[in-house]
C-alpha positions in Angstrom: 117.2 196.3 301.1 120.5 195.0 301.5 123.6 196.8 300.1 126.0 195.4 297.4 129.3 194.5 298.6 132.4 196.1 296.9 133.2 194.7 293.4 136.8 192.0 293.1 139.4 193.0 291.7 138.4 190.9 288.8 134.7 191.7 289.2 135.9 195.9 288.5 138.0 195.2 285.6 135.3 193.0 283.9 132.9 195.9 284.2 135.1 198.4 283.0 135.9 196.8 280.1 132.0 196.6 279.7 131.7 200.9 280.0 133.8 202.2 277.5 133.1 205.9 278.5 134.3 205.0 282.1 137.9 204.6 283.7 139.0 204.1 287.2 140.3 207.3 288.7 141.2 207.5 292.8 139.4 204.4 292.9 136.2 205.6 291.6 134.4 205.3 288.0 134.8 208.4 286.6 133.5 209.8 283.5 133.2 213.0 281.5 130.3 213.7 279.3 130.2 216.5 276.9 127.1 217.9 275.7 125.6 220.7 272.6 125.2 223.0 275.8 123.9 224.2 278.8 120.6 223.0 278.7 121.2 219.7 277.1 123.9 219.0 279.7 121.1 219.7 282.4 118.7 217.8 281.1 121.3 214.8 281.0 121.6 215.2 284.7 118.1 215.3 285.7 117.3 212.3 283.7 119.9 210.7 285.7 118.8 212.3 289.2 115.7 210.4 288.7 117.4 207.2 288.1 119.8 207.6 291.0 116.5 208.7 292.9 114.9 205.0 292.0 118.5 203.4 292.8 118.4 205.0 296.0 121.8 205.6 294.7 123.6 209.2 293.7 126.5 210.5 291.7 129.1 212.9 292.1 129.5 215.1 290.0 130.1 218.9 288.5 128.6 220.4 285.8 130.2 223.6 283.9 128.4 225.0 280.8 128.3 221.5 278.6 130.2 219.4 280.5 129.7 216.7 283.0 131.9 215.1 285.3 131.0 212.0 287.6 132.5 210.2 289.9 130.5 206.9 291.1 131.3 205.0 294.2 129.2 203.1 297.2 130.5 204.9 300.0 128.5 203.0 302.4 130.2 200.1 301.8 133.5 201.2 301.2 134.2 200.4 297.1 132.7 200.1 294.0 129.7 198.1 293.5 127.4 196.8 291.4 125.2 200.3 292.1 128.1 201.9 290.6 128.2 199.8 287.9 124.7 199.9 286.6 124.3 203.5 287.5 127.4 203.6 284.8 125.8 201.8 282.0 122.3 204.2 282.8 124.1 207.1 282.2 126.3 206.3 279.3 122.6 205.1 277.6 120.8 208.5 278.6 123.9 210.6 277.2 124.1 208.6 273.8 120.1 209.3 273.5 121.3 213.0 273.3 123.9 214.7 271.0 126.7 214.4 273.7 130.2 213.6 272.4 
């Protein structure tokens, strides 16, 4: 399967202002999720591990006690793309389904 191209200028700032829980930091979507606690914060992640599995497509992040950070980009290709994007929107759904804050 081919891989996306990196998002416009225009392209990025239309998604963004479609993610409210992401921003652009060092030219990467970033995000910080907040969780009950440990547990919940680690299930959040492996709900999104098997996303990013069937994306073919995979985060960074860190994860201390209830909080998760992520940083989304397409390295192969150099930008933010439409991976990123949708990956985005996955995990803002699968942390609203929990008690995250």
């Amino acid at each position: 399967m081919a891989r996306p191209e990196p998002l416009a200028p225009t392209e990025l700032d239309a998604a963004i202002g479609d993610l409210p829980d992401w921003s652009l930091v060092n030219d990467k979507l970033h995000a910080e999720f907040r969780f009950a606690d440990f547990a919940e914060a680690f299930g959040f992640m492996a709900a999104v591990a098997t996303e990013a599995a069937r994306l073919d497509h995979h985060p960074e992040w860190s994860n201390v006690y209830s909080q998760v950070d992520v940083d989304l980009v397409t390295h192969d290709a150099g930008g933010i793309t439409s991976l990123d994007v949708h990956l985005a929107g996955r995990m803002s759904a699968l942390a609203k389904g929990s008690t995250s804050s």
